[in-house]
Every structure is written in C-alpha cells, then in structure tokens.
C-alpha positions in Angstrom: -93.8 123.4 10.2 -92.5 122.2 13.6 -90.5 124.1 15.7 -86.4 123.5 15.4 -85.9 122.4 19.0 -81.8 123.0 19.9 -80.3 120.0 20.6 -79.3 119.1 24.4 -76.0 119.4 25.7 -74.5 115.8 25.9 -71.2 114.1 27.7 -69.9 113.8 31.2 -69.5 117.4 31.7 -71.6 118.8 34.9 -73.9 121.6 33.7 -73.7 122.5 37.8 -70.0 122.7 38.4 -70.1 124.5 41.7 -67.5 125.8 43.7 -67.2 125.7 47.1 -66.9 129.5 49.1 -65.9 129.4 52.8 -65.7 132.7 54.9 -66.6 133.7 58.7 -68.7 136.6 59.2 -69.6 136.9 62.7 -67.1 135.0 64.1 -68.5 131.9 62.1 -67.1 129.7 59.6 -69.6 129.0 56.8 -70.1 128.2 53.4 -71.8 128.6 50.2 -71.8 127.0 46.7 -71.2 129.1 43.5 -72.5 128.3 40.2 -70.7 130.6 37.4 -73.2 129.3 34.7 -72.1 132.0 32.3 -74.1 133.3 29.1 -77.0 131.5 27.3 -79.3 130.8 30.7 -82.7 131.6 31.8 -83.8 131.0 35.2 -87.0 131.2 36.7 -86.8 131.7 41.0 -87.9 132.3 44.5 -84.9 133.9 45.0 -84.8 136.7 47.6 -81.9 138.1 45.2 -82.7 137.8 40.8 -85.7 136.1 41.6 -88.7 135.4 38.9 -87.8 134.9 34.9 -85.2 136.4 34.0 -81.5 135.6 32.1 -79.0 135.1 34.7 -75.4 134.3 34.7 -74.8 132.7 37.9 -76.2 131.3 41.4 -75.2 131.8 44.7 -76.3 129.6 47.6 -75.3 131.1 50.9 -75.2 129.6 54.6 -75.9 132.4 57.2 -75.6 132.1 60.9 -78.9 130.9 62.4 -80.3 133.6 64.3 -79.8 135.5 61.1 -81.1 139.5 61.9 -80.1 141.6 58.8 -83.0 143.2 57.0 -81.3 143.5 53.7 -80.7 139.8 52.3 -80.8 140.8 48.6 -77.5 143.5 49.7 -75.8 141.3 51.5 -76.7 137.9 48.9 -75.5 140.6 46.3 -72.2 141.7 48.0 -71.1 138.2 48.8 -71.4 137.3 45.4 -69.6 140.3 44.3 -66.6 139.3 46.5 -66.2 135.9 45.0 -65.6 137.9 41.7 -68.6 137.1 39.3 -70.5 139.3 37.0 -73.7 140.5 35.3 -77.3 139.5 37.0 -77.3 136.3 39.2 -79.5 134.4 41.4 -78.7 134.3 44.8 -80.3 132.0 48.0 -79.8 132.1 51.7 -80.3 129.1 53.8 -79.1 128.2 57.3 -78.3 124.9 56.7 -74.8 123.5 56.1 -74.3 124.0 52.3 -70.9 121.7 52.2 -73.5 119.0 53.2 -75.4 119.3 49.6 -77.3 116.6 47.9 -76.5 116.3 44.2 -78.2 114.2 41.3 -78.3 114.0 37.4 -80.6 111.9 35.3 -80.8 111.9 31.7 -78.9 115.3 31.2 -80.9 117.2 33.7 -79.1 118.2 37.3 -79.7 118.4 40.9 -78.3 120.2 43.6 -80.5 120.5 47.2 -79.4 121.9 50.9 -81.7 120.4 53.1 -82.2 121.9 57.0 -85.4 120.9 58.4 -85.6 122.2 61.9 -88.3 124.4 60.8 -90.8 122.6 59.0 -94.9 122.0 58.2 -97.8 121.6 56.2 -98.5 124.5 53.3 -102.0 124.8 54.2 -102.2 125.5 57.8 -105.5 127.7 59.4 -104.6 131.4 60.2 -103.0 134.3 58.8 -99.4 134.6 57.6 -96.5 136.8 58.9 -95.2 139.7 58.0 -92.0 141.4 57.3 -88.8 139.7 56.4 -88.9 136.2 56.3 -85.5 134.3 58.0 -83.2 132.3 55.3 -85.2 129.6 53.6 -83.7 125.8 54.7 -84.6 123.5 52.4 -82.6 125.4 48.6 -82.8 123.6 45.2 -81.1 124.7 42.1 -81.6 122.6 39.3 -80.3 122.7 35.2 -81.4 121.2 32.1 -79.4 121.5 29.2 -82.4 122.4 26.5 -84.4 124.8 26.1 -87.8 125.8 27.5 -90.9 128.6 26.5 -91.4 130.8 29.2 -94.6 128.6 30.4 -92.7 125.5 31.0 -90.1 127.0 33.3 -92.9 127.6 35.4 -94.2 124.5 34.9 -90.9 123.5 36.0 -90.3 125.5 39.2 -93.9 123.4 40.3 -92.0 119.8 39.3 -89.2 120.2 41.2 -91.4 121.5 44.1 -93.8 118.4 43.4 -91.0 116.0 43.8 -89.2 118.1 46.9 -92.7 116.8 48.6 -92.3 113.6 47.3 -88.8 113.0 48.7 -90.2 114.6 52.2 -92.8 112.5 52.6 -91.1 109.1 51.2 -88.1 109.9 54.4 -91.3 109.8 56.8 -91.4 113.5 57.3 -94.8 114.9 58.5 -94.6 118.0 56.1 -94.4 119.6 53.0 -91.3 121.8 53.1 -90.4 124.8 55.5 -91.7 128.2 55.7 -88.9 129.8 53.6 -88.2 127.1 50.9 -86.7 128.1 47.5 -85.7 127.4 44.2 -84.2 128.4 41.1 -84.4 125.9 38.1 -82.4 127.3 34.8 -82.5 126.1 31.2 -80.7 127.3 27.9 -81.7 130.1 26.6 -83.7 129.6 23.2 -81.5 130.3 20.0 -82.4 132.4 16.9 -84.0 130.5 14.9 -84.9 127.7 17.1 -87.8 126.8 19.1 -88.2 125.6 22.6 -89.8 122.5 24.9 -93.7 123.6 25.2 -93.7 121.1 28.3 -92.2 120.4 31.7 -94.4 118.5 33.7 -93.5 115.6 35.9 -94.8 113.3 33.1 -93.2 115.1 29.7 -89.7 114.2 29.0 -88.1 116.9 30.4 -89.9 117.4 33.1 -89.7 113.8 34.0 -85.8 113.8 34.2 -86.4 116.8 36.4 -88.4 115.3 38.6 -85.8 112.1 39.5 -82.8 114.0 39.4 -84.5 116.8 42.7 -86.2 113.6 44.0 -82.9 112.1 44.5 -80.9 115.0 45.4 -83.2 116.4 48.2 -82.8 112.7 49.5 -79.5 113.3 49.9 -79.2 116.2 51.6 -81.5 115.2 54.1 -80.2 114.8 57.4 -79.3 111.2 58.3 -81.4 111.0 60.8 -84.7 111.8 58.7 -84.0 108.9 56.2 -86.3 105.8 57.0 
C-alpha cells in the first residue's frame, strides 16, 4: 500500500514571510531577515547556528560588519535572534552582504530567498590545503521552503539542488566560480504527519526538487549584484 503523502500547502500565502530587522552594532547600521516559521518544520543546514537535520522553528539571516572578528558566531547568531523575541531551536546564518538587497522566488509552491555578496569568490576544487579556525560570515545565504513533506534522505538531496542550481545561476551571470568560501544554506520542509508518508525524492529532476531548483535559480539571480548580471 502506498504511502499517504500530506497534501501541499496551496494559495497566495508566502511560506517565507520574512521580516525585516535593522540594528547598529559597531557604529553600523545593518540588517537581517527573520523567518518565524513556527511548528511543523524540518530543516536540514550549513548553518553555523542549528545547523544539520533537525526541527526548527525559525531562521535568522544576519549582516555583520565586514571585517567581522568575533570568535563566537553561534552566541552572537543566537542572541540576536533572541532579541527580536523568537523561540525554541532556530537556524541562524551570517553573511556580510546587504540582506535588505535579497533575491526572492517561488515556483509551483516551493520558495526562494538568496543574499548574494561575491567579493570573495572561486572554484570548489582548488590545489592545496584548506584553513583553519573560524571561517568569516559566509556571502552568498540561501534559505529555501517547500510546503510538503520530505524523508530525511531527500532533504539532503535537497540541500545539493539548491547548491546545484546556486552554480547554475553563477555561472549563467558570467561569474568565473562556483560560490564563496563560506557559502550556506538551510532548505526546510513540513514535517511528516502521523500517519502519513513523505516525498522519497528531491532531485533537480523529481517534482519537488525541480520546483526547487527554479525557484533558488531565480532568486540567487536576483540578488546578484547588478553589475555581475550579463
């Protein structure tokens, strides 16, 4: 007998309703987007703070001065978050790009949202050995939602789509590289029901994984600087 699959979330309403934090820290004004998703989520990230596969009930992505020096990011991630009042386990992402400048997509019920600073940027493979100790605030930050549910094994498989087409939009805006050194992501779907099953798939080319894939294509186009579209 087939799995009961839960049935996607449907209508005009944004699963990513973010707000928009200011504060100045530093003597800097700078920003950050908050997503209070609430109950009935599972993420899977690269998050410095809630990172891997776990149920979450919010994401933060936060702009730090560049030049950033503190050697506690998951503290500081955790207190800002605290401060704009949410609760429970999150996911929270630094980035030194200019969050208000976000790209934002949705196709076919799955959503988008990419910052997108590429000062610092290459190649994955590149010869020699890679640094240690803490890495500075990743640039290019995608946080993506799909309204069904997904096994454990496609959320992974998800976290690699969205990264798939992050390249893709790179590469198509004639940039020489495959992200920046500090890149991350955090893609969230529903949590599955009691009772009910779960998408076995999300690849680029399952159904899923396809509206994935268009809706982080377009949205890290987007939040590419103007100058870096061809």
């Amino acid at each position: 007998m087939p799995a009961l699959l839960p049935p996607p979330c449907t209508g005009d309403a944004l699963l990513l309703d973010l707000e928009h934090l200011t504060r100045v820290e530093d003597g800097e004004r700078l920003h950050a987007l908050l997503w209070r998703a609430g109950p009935g989520w599972r993420m899977a990230s690269s998050a410095v703070l809630g990172g891997g596969l776990a149920e979450r009930a919010w994401v933060l992505n936060a702009q730090v001065a560049h030049g950033y020096r503190r050697t506690d990011p998951e503290r500081h991630l955790d207190g800002l978050a605290r401060a704009a009042g949410v609760r429970g386990p999150g996911v929270g992402l630094m980035t030194a790009a200019d969050v208000s400048a976000h790209g934002r997509a949705r196709d076919g019920g799955a959503e988008a949202v990419a910052t997108a600073g590429i000062s610092v940027r290459g190649w994955a493979a590149v010869p020699g050995e890679g640094a240690t100790g803490t890495a500075p605030p990743g640039t290019i930050n995608i946080v993506a939602a799909l309204p069904v549910a997904l096994s454990e094994a496609a959320l992974v498989n998800a976290v690699m789509t969205a990264t798939e087409a992050k390249v893709q939009a790179l590469v198509e805006a004639g940039l020489d590289c495959s992200g920046t050194p500090t890149d991350a992501v955090c893609v969230a779907a529903r949590t599955p029901g009691e009772g009910t099953g779960a998408h076995a798939f999300a690849g680029p080319r399952s159904e899923w994984g396809a509206r994935l894939a268009r809706a982080v294509h377009r949205a890290v186009r987007a939040a590419l600087p103007a100058a870096a579209h061809p």
